[in-house]
C-alpha positions in Angstrom: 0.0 0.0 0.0 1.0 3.6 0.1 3.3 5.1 2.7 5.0 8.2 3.7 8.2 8.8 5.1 9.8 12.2 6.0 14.2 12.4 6.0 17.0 14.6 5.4 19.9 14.5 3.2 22.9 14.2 5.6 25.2 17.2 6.5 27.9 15.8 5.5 26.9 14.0 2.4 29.2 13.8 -0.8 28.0 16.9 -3.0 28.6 16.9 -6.9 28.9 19.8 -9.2 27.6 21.2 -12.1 29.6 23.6 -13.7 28.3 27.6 -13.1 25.2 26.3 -11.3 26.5 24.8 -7.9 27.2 22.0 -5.8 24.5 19.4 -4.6 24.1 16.2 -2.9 22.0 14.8 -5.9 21.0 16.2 -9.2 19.2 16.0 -12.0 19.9 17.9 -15.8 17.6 17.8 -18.5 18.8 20.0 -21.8 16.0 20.9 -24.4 17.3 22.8 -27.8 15.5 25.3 -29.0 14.4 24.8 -32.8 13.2 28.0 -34.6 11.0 27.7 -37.3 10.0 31.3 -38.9 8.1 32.8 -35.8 7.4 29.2 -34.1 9.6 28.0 -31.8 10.2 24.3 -29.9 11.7 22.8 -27.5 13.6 19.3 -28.3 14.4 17.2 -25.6 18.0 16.8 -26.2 19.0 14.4 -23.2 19.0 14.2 -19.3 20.4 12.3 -16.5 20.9 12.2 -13.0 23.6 11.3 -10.8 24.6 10.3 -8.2 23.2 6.6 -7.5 22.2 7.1 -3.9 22.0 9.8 -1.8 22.8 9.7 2.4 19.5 10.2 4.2 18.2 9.6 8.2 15.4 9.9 10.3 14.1 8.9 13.5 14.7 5.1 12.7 18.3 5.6 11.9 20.8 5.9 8.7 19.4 4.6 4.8 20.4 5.8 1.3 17.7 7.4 -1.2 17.8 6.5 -5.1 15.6 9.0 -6.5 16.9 8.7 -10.3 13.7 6.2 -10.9 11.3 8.7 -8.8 8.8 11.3 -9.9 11.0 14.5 -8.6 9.6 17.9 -7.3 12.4 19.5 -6.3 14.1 22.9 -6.3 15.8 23.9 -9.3 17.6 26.3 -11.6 16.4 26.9 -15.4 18.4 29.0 -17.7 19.2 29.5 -21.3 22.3 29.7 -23.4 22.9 30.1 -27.0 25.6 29.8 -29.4 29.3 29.7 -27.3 27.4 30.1 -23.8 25.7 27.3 -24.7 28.6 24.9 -26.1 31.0 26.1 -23.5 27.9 24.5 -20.9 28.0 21.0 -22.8 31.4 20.9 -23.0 31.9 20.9 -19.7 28.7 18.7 -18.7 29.9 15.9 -21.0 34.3 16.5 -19.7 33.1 17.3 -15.7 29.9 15.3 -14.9 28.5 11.7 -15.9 26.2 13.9 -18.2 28.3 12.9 -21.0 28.6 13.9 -25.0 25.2 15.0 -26.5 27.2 16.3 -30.0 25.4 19.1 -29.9 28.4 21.2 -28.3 29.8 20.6 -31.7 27.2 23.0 -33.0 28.5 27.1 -32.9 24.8 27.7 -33.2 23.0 25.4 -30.7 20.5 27.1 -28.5 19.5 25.4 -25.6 17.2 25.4 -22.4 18.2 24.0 -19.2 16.7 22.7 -15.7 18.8 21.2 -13.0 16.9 19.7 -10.2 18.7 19.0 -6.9 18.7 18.0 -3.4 21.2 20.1 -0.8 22.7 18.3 2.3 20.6 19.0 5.3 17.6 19.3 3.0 14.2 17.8 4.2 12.7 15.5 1.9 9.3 14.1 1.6 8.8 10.2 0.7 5.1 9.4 -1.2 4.7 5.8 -2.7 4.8 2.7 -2.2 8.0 2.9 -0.4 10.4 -0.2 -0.3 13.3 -0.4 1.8 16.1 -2.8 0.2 19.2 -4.5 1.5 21.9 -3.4 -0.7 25.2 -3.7 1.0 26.8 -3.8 -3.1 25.4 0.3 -3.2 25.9 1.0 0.7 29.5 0.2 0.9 30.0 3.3 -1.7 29.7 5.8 1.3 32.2 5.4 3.0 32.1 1.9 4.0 29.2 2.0 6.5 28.2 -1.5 5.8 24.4 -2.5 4.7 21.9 -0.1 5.1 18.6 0.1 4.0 18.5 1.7 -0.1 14.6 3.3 -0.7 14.2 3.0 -4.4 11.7 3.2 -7.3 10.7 -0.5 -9.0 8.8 -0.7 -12.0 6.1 -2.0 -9.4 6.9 0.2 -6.5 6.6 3.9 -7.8 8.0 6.9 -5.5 7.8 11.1 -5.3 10.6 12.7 -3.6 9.0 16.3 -2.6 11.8 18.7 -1.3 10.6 19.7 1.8 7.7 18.5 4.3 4.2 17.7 4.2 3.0 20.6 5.1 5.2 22.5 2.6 3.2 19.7 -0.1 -0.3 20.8 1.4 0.7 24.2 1.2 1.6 24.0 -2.3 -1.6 21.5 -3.5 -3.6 24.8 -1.5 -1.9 27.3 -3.4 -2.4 25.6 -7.0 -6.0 24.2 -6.5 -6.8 28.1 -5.7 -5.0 29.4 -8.6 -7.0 26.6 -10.7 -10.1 28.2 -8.8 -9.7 31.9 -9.7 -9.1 30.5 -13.6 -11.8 28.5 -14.3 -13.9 31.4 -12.5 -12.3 34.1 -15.0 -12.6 31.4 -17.9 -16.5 31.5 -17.0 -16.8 35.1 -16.4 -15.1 35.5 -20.4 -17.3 32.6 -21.2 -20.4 34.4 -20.4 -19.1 37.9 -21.1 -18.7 36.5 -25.0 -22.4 34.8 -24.9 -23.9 37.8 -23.7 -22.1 39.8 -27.1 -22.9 36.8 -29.1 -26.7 37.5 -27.8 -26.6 41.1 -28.4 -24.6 40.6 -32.3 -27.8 38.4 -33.1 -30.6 41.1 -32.1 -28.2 43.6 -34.6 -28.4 41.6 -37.2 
């Protein structure tokens, strides 16, 4: 069934870096390139990846590792765009500094690109939703630092996971927020509605 589990990145968790954004306990890239065609515009996925494998994480019940590459994410993150030698000096460095690796498109003096790096912080909270497994991997726990098996939560094809980036109540708070922003649009969309049935109405006693 579902379950719900509420840690924090360790303090002292390994951090990795990605170049002229910042360093982070876990993170995930996506690159889009922007296609112009005449005054329409697209956005390509290009690639994405996340590293690294597991990420150091307590609670109450003690010390476990989080793999959230296979999880539905909402985390914080940075988007920005870069074109032309902005852009290629970004994948350069992505594909020479990180597991990112070569997309070929840093090849291209005109490339044009959007990008969104996702990531968790050591000693950030993190919210668990799913239908949470705890596994005995000692083969992935041994990578930090030797501490021996501890218990890996993971996404399985048959067990999905959300990582949220902060509590519950930060969740709530941000369900609240968008089901009242939904609110106040579908009222406006039925306030135009009826604003263009009444001018309808009155066009057809003009005519």
């Amino acid at each position: 069934g579902m379950a719900e589990l509420e840690v924090r990145v360790r303090a002292d968790a390994p951090t990795v870096e990605v170049p002229g954004v910042g360093s982070f306990a876990f993170v995930r890239v996506e690159v889009k390139r922007v296609v112009a065609a005449g005054r329409s515009v697209t956005l390509v996925p290009l690639h994405t990846a996340a590293w690294p494998a597991t990420v150091p994480v307590e609670d109450p019940s003690g010390l476990g590792l989080l793999d959230p590459r296979g999880a539905t994410l909402d985390l914080r993150a940075h988007f920005f765009h870069a074109s032309r030698a902005e852009a290629c000096a970004f994948l350069k460095k992505l594909a020479q500094q990180t597991p990112f690796g070569s997309t070929g498109a840093e090849l291209d003096a005109n490339v044009s690109i959007e990008v969104e790096v996702s990531h968790l912080a050591p000693g950030e909270r993190a919210y668990l939703l799913g239908h949470i497994r705890r596994v005995e991997d000692p083969s992935v726990a041994t990578t930090y630092r030797a501490m021996g098996t501890l218990p890996v939560i993971t996404a399985t094809d048959d067990a999905k996971l959300a990582v949220h980036a902060g509590t519950e109540a930060s969740l709530l708070r941000g369900l609240a927020a968008e089901r009242a922003y939904l609110t106040l649009a579908m009222g406006a969309l039925a306030g135009l509605s009826g604003g263009l049935v009444a001018a309808l109405a009155w066009l057809a006693t003009r005519a």
